[in-house]
MARKE-384379 format. One line per field, with one value per residue (C-alpha): x, y, z; residue in three letters; residue number from 1. Coordinates in nm, 3 decimals. Example, Ala and Ser with C-alpha at 12.3 -4.5 7.8 and 13.67 -1.06 7.14 Angstrom:
<rs>
x <- c(1.230:1.367)
y <- c(-0.450:-0.106)
z <- c(0.780:0.714)
aa <- c(ALA:SER)
i <- c(1:2)
</rs>
This chain:
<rs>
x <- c(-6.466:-6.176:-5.983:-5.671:-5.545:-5.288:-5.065:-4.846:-4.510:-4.531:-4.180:-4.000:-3.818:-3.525:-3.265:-3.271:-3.472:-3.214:-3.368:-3.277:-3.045:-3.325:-3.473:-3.199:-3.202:-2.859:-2.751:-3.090:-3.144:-3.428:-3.401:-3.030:-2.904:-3.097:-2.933:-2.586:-2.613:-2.829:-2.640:-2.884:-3.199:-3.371:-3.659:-3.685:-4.053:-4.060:-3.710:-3.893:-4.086:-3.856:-3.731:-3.350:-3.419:-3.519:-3.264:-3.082:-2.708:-2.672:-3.045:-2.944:-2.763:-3.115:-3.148:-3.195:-3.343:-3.307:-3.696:-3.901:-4.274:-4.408:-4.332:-4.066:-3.986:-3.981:-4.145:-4.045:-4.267:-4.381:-4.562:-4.377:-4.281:-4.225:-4.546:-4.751:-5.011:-4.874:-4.782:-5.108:-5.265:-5.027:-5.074:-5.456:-5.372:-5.369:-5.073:-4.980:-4.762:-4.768:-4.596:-4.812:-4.671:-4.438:-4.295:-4.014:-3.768:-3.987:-4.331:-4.637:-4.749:-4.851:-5.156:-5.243:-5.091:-5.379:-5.660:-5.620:-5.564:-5.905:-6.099:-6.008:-5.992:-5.686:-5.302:-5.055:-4.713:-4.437:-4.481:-4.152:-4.004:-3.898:-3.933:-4.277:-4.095:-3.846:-4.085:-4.354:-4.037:-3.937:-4.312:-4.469:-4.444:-4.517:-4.843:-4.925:-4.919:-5.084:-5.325:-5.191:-5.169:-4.836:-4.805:-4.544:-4.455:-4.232:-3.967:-4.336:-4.666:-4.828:-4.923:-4.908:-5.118:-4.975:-5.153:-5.115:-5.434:-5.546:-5.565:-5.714:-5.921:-5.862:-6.188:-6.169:-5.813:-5.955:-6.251:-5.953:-5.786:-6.083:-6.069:-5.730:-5.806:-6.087:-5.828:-5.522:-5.686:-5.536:-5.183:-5.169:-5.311:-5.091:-5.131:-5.259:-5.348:-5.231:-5.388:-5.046:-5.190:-4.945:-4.902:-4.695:-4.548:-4.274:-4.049:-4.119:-4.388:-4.495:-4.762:-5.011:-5.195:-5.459:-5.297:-5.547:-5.466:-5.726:-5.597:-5.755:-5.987:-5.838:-5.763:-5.936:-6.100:-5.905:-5.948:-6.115:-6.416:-6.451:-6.477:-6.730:-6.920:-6.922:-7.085:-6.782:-6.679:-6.361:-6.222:-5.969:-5.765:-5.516:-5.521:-5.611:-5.952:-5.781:-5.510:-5.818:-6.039:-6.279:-6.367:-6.422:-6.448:-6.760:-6.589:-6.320:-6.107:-5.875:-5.625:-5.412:-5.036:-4.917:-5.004:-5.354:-5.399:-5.159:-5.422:-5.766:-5.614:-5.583:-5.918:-6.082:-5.904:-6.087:-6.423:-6.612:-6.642:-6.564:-6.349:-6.055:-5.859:-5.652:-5.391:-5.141:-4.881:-4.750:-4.521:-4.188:-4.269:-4.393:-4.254:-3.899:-3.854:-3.883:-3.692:-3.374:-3.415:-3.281:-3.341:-3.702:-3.732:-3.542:-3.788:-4.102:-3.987:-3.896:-4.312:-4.441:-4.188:-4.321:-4.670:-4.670:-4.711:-5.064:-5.162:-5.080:-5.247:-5.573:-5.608:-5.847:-5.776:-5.890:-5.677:-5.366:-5.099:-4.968:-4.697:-4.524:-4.428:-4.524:-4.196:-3.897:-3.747:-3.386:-3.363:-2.964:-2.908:-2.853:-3.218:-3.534:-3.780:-3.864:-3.645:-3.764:-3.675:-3.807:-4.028:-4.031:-4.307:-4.405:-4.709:-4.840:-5.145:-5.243:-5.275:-4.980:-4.681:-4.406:-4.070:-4.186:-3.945:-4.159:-3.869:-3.842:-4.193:-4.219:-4.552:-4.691:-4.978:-4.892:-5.044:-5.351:-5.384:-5.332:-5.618:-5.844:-5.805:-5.786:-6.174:-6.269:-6.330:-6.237:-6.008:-5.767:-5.420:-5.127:-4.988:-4.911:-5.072:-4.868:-5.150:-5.072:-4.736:-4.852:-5.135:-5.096)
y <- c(-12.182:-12.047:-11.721:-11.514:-11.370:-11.089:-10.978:-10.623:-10.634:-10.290:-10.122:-10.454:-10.441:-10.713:-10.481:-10.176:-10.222:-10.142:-9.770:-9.702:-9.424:-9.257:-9.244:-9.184:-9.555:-9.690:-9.962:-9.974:-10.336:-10.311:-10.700:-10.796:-10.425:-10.498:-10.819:-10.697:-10.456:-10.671:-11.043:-11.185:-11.080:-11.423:-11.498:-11.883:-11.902:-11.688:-11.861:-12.138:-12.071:-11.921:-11.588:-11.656:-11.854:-11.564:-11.510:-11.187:-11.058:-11.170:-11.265:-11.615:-11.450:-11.433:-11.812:-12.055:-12.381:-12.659:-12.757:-12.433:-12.518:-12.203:-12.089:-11.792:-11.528:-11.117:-10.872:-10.494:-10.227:-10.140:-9.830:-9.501:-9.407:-9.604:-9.492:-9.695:-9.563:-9.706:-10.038:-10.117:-10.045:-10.238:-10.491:-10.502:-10.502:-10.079:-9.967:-9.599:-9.513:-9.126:-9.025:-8.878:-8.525:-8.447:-8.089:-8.198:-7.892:-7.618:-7.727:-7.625:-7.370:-7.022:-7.042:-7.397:-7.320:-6.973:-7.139:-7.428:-7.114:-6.981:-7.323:-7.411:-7.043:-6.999:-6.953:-7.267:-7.355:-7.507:-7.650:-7.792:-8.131:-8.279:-8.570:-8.590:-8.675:-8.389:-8.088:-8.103:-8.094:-7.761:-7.628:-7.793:-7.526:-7.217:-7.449:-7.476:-7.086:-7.012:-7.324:-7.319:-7.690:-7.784:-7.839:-8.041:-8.297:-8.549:-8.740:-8.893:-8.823:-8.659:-8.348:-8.419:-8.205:-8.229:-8.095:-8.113:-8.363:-8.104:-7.752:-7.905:-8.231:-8.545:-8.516:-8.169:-8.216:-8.537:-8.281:-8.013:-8.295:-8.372:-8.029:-8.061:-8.349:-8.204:-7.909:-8.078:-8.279:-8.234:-8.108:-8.065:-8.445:-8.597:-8.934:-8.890:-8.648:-8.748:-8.686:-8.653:-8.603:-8.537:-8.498:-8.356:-8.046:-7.819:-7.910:-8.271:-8.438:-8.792:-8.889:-9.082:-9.365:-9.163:-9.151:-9.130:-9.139:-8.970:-9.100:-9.046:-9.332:-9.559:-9.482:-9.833:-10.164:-10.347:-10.719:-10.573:-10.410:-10.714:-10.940:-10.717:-10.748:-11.088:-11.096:-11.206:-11.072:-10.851:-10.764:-10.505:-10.475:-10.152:-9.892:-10.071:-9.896:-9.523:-9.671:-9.756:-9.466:-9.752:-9.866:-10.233:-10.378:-10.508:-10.508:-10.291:-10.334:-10.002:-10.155:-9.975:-10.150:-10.433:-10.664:-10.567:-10.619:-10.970:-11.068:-10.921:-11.161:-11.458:-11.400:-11.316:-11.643:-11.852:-11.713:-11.904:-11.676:-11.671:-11.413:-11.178:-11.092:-10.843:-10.704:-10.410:-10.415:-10.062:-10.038:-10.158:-9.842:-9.583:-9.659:-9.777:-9.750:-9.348:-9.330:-9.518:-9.756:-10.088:-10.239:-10.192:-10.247:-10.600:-10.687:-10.613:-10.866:-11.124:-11.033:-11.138:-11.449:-11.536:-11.487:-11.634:-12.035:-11.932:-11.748:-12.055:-12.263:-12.084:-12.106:-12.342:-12.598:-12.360:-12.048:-11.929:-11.616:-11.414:-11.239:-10.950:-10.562:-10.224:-10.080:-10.052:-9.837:-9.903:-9.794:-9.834:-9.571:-9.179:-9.126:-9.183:-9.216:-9.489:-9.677:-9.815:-10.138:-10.503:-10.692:-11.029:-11.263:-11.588:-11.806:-12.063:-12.291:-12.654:-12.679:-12.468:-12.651:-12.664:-12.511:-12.348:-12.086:-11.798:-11.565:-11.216:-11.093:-10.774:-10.605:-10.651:-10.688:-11.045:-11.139:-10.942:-11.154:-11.465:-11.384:-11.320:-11.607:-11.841:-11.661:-11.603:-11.268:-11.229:-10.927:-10.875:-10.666:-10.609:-10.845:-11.263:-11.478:-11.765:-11.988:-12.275:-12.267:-12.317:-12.521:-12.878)
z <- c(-16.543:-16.697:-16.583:-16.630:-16.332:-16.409:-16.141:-16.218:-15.970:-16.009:-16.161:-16.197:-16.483:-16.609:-16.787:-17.046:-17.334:-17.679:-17.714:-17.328:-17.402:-17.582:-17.245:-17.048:-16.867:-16.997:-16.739:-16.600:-16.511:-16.165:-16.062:-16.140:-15.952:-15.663:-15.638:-15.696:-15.433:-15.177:-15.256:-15.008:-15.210:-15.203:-15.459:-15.397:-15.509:-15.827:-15.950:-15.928:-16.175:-16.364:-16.296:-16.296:-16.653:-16.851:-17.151:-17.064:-16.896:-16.543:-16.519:-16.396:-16.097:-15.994:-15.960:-16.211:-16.188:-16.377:-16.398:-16.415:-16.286:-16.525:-16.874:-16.885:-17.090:-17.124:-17.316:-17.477:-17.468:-17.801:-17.677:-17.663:-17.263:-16.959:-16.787:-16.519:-16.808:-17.137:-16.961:-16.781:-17.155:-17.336:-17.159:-17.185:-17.555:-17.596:-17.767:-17.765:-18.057:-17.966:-17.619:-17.363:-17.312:-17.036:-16.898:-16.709:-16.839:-16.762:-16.586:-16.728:-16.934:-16.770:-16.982:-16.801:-16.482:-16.493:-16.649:-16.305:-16.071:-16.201:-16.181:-15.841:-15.697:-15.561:-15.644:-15.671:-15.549:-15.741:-16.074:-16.151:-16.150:-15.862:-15.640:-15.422:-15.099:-15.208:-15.302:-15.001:-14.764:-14.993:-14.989:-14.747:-14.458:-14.745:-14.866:-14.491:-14.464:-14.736:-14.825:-15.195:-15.329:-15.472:-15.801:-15.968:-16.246:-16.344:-16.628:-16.672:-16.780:-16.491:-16.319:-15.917:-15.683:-15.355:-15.043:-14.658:-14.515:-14.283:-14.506:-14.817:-14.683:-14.906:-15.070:-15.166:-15.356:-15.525:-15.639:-15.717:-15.913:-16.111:-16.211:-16.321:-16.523:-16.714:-16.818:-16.905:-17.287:-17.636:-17.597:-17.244:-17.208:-16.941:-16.886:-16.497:-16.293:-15.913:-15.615:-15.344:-14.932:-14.676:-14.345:-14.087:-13.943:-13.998:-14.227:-14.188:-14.392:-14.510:-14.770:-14.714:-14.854:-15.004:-15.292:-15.617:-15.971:-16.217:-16.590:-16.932:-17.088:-17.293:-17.610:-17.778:-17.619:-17.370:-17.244:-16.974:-17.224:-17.391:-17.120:-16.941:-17.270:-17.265:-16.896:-16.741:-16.416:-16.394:-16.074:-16.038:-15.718:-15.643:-15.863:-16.171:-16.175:-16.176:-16.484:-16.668:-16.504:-16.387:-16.764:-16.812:-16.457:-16.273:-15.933:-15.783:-15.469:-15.450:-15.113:-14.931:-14.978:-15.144:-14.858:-14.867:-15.201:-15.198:-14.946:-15.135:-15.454:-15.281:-15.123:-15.455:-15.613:-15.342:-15.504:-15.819:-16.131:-16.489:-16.600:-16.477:-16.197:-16.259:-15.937:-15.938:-15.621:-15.627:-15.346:-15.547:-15.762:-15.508:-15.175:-15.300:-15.646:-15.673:-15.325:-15.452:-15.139:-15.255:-14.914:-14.938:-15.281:-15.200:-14.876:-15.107:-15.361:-15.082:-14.929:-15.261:-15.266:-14.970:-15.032:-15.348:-15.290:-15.137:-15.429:-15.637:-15.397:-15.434:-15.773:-15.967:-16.224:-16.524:-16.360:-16.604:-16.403:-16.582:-16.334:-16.485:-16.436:-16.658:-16.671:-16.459:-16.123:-16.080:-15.721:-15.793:-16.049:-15.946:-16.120:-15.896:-16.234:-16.425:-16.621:-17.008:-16.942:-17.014:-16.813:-16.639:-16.793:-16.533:-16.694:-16.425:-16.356:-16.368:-16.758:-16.833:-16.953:-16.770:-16.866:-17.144:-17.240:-17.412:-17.562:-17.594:-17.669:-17.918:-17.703:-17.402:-17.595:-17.644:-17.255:-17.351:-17.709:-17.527:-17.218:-17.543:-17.689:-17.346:-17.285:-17.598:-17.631:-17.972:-17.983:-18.288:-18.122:-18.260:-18.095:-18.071:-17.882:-17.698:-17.577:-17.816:-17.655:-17.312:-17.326:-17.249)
aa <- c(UNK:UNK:UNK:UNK:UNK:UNK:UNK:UNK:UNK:UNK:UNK:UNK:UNK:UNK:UNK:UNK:UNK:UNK:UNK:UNK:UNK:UNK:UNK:UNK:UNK:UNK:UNK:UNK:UNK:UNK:UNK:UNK:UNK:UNK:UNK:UNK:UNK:UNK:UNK:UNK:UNK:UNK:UNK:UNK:UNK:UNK:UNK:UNK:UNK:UNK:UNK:UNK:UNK:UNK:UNK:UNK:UNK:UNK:UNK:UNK:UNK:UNK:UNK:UNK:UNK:UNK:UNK:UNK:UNK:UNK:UNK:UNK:UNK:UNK:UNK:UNK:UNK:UNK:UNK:UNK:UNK:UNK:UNK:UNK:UNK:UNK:UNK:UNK:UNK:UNK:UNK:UNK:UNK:UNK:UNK:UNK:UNK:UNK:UNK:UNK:UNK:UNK:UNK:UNK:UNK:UNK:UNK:UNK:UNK:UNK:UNK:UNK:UNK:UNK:UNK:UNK:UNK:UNK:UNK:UNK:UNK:UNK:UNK:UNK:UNK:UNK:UNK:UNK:UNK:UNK:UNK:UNK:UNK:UNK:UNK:UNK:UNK:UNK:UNK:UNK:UNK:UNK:UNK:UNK:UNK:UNK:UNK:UNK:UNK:UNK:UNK:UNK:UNK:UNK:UNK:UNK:UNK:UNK:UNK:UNK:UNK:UNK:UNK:UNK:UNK:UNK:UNK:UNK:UNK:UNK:UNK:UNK:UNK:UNK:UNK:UNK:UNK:UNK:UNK:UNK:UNK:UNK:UNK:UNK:UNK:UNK:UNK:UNK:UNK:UNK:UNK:UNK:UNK:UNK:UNK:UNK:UNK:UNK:UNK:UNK:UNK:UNK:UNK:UNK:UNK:UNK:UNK:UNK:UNK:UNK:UNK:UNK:UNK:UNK:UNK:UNK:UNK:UNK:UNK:UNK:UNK:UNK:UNK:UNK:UNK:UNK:UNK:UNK:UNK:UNK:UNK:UNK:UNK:UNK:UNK:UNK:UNK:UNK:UNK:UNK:UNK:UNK:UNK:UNK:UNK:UNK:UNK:UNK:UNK:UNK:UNK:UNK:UNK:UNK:UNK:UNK:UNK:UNK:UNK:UNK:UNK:UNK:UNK:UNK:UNK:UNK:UNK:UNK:UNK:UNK:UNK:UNK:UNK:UNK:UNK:UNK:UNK:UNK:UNK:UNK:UNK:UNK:UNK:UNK:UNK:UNK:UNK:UNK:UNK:UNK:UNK:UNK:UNK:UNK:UNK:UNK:UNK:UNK:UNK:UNK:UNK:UNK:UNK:UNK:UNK:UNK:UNK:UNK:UNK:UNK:UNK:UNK:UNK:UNK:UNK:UNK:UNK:UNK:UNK:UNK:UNK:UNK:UNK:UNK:UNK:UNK:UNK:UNK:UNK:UNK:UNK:UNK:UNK:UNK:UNK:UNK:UNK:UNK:UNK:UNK:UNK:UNK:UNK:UNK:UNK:UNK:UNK:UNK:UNK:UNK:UNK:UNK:UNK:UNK:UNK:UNK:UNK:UNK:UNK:UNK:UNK:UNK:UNK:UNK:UNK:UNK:UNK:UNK:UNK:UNK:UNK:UNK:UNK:UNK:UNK:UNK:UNK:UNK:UNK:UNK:UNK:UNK:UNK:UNK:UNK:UNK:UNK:UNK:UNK:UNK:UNK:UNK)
i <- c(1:2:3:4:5:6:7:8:9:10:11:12:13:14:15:16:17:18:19:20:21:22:23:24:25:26:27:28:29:30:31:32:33:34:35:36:37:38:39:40:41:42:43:44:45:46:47:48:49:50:51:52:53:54:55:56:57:58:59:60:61:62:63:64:65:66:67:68:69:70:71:72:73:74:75:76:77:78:79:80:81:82:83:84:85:86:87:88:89:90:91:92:93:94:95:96:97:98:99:100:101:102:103:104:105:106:107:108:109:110:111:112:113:114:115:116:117:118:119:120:121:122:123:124:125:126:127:128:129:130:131:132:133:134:135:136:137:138:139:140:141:142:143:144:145:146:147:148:149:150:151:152:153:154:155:156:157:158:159:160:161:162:163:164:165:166:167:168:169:170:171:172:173:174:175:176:177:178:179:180:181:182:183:184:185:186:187:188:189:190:191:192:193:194:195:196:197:198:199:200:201:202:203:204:205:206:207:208:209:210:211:212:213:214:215:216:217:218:219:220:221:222:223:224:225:226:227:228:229:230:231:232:233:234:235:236:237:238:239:240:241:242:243:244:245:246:247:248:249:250:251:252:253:254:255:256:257:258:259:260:261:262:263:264:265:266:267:268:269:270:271:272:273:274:275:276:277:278:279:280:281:282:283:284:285:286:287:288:289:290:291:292:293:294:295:296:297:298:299:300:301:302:303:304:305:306:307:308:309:310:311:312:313:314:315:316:317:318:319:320:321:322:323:324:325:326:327:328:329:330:331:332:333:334:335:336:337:338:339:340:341:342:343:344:345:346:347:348:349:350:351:352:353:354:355:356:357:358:359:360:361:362:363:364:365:366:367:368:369:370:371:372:373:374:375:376:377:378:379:380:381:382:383:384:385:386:387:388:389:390:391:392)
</rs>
């Protein structure tokens, strides 16, 4: 039974794309910056397939091997933004040509910011840019008074609702969010609408693992749609079901941290179905990535390392990986957004040639056209697909 088993490293990018400065990510670079700055940074497991060979300045500083076990390569993001969004899509073979809209500069319209207010029945805190660990540490105590949520945005597509566990329940600001999302369509239609619990006391809060992202459909069939259609099963583990607001799968496993959902993949590989498998590991993004904390950022890589021979070992002998990232997070630069930046591209299993060196890729959309083609599903992307370069 064949299957493609994609697996998003979550805000791993491999150096500025050539319209960075458009973006503001000159000198972005998320993998070769964590190793300058932690030398130690060890990878042994993904070099070995071929990490460190990827064409690109000071990528080999990550390790290169002489005999790759996988095919290598990277891939641009044809899609306008640098959104957890646009890259998930893109790489399910969606490609947005218009930009999600963002209000970093001054927050969201009155006439939005009113409209909400009157939905949800009470006033709001905030709406401004900032960092989430930042902003509930400036509001926190006044939401706690008050029982406002916090609202707030970022360089990205999104309109966060932060509120403290214990004055708005978890439930009740996922139902608050939901009203949000139904609002914010047309010109106001952010890519997500995120769901930010906290908890905590005076001054000091954390957030939570509650975390929920509400996005908008997708905007045209995905390898996910088609291989429903086609009675296969497609299992989604992390937040893949909120990225694709739950279209397309026929089993969902939300997890709680990446080594939840490391394990719930390997577990899931073990199983017998046609299909696919398709993982996101957010903590490199949301736990280091936005923090700036290069020595977590670096640890989570080395977890994965670690974890990844039994991954390979539970595959089957029809089973293609596809190992990449939707965008980039240098945790090194002053900036604590994403970065537009290429991604890493790692194609493994028992019928995949061996150091195959894949390129630069145009689209992300290219790992989408090849699943299609490896099951069949007959889907015609703007994109190129590399099976008959990996195949044995």
């Amino acid at each position: 039974m064949k299957r493609a088993i994609i697996i998003v490293l979550d805000s791993v990018g491999i150096g500025e794309l050539p319209d960075a400065a458009d973006f503001g990510d000159v000198g972005s670079n998320t993998l070769v910056n964590i190793k300058k700055a932690r030398p130690e940074t060890s990878l042994p497991h993904l070099t070995s397939l071929g990490l460190g060979n990827i064409p690109g300045k000071d990528i080999a500083l990550l390790g290169k091997t002489e005999h790759p076990l996988g095919a290598y390569g990277k891939m641009a993001e044809k899609s306008i933004g640098k959104d957890t969004t646009t890259g998930h899509w893109e790489i399910a073979g969606i490609i947005t040509e218009k930009p999600f809209p963002t209000f970093t500069e001054n927050g969201f319209p009155e006439e939005i910011i009113q409209r909400f207010e009157a939905a949800i029945g009470t006033k709001t805190l905030g709406n401004y840019a900032a960092s989430g660990t930042v902003i509930i540490q400036e509001l926190g105590d006044l939401h706690v008074q008050t029982g406002y949520p916090i609202v707030y945005t970022s360089a990205d597509s999104v309109f966060q609702i932060a509120a403290h566990e214990d004055v708005i329940p978890v439930e009740k600001l996922y139902e608050i969010c939901k009203t949000a999302r139904k609002l914010l369509t047309g010109d106001y239609g952010v890519a997500r609408v995120i769901a930010r619990p906290f908890v905590g006391a005076n001054g000091q809060y954390t957030r939570t693992k509650n975390r929920r992202d509400f996005s908008l459909e997708p905007t045209g069939m995905t390898i996910l749609d088609l291989a429903k259609a086609k009675g296969m099963n497609v299992t989604a583990v992390g937040k893949i079901e909120d990225i694709f607001e739950h279209r397309g799968m026929t089993r969902t496993d939300h997890t709680t941290n990446n080594a939840d959902g490391i394990e719930k993949t390997i577990s899931y590989l073990q199983e017998s179905f046609e299909g696919i498998l398709f993982t996101n590991l957010v903590d490199t993004d949301m736990i280091y990535g936005h923090r700036n904390d290069v020595e977590g950022y670096a640890k989570a890589l080395e977890y994965f390392d670690s974890k990844l021979p039994q991954i390979l070992a539970a595959m089957h002998e029809e089973d293609i990986l596809f190992l990449t990232a939707d965008h980039g997070c240098d945790p090194t630069t002053p900036s604590t957004d994403h970065s537009r930046e290429y991604v890493p591209l790692l194609v493994y299993g028992s019928h995949v040639k061996a150091g195959v060196e894949l390129g630069i890729r145009t689209t992300f959309a290219d790992v989408g056209q090849t699943i299609s083609d490896y099951l069949g599903l007959g889907a015609q992307f703007a994109a190129k697909s590399f099976l008959p370069e990996i195949l044995r």
